[in-house]
C-alpha positions as CSV (number, residue, x, y, z in Angstrom):
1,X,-147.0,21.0,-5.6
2,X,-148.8,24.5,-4.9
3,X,-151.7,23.5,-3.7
4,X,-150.4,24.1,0.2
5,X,-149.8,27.7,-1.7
6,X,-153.3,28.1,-2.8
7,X,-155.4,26.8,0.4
8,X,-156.6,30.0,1.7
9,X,-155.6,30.7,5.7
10,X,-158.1,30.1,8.4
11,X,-160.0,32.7,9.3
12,X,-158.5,34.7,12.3
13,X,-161.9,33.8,14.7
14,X,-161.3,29.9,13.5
15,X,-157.5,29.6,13.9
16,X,-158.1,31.2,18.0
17,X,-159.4,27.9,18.4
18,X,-155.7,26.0,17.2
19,X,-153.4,28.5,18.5
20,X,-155.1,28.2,22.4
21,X,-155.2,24.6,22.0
22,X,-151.6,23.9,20.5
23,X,-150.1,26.4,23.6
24,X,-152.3,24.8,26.3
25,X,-150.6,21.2,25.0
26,X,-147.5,22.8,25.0
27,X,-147.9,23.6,28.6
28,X,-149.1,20.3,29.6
29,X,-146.0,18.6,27.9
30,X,-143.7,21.2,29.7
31,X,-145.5,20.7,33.2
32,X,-144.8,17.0,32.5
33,X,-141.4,17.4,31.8
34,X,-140.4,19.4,35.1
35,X,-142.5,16.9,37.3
36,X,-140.2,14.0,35.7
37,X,-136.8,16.1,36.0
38,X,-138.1,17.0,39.9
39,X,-138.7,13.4,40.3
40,X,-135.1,12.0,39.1
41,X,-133.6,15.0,41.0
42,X,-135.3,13.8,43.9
43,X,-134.0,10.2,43.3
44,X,-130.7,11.3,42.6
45,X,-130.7,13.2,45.9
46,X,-131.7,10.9,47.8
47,X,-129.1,8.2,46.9
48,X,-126.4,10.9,46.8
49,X,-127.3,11.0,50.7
50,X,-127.0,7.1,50.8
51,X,-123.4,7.1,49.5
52,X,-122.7,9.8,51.5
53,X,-123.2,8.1,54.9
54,X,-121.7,4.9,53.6
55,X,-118.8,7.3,52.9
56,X,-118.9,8.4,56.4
57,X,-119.5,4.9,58.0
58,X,-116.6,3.6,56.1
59,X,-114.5,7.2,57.1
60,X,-115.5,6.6,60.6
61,X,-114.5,2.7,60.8
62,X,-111.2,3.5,59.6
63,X,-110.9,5.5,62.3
64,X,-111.6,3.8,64.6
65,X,-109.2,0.4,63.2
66,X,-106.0,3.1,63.4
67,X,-106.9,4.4,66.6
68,X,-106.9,0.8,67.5
């Protein structure tokens, strides 16, 4: 149970090594994550323009049927 409380630290020149490595993978999983939210927005964009000119083709045919 204190054994975790009794393991010495690492040595400040050894524990460089952990600290650069755990904040460069920390990096790579955030530049992951923005790449995958910039590729849904750019899905979501792009059918949000899709219903939008279905939205104006319809707008524009009914239009056209009361001008009729």
């Amino acid at each position: 149970m204190l054994l975790p409380l009794a393991t010495p630290a690492l040595p400040l020149h050894e524990a460089g090594k952990y600290v650069a490595g755990a904040y460069i993978v920390f990096v790579v999983l955030l530049v992951v994550y923005v790449a995958i939210m910039a590729m849904k927005l750019q899905r979501i964009e792009k059918e949000l323009r899709e219903v939008a000119a279905i939205a104006e083709e319809r707008k524009a045919g009914e239009r056209e049927e009361v001008r009729a």
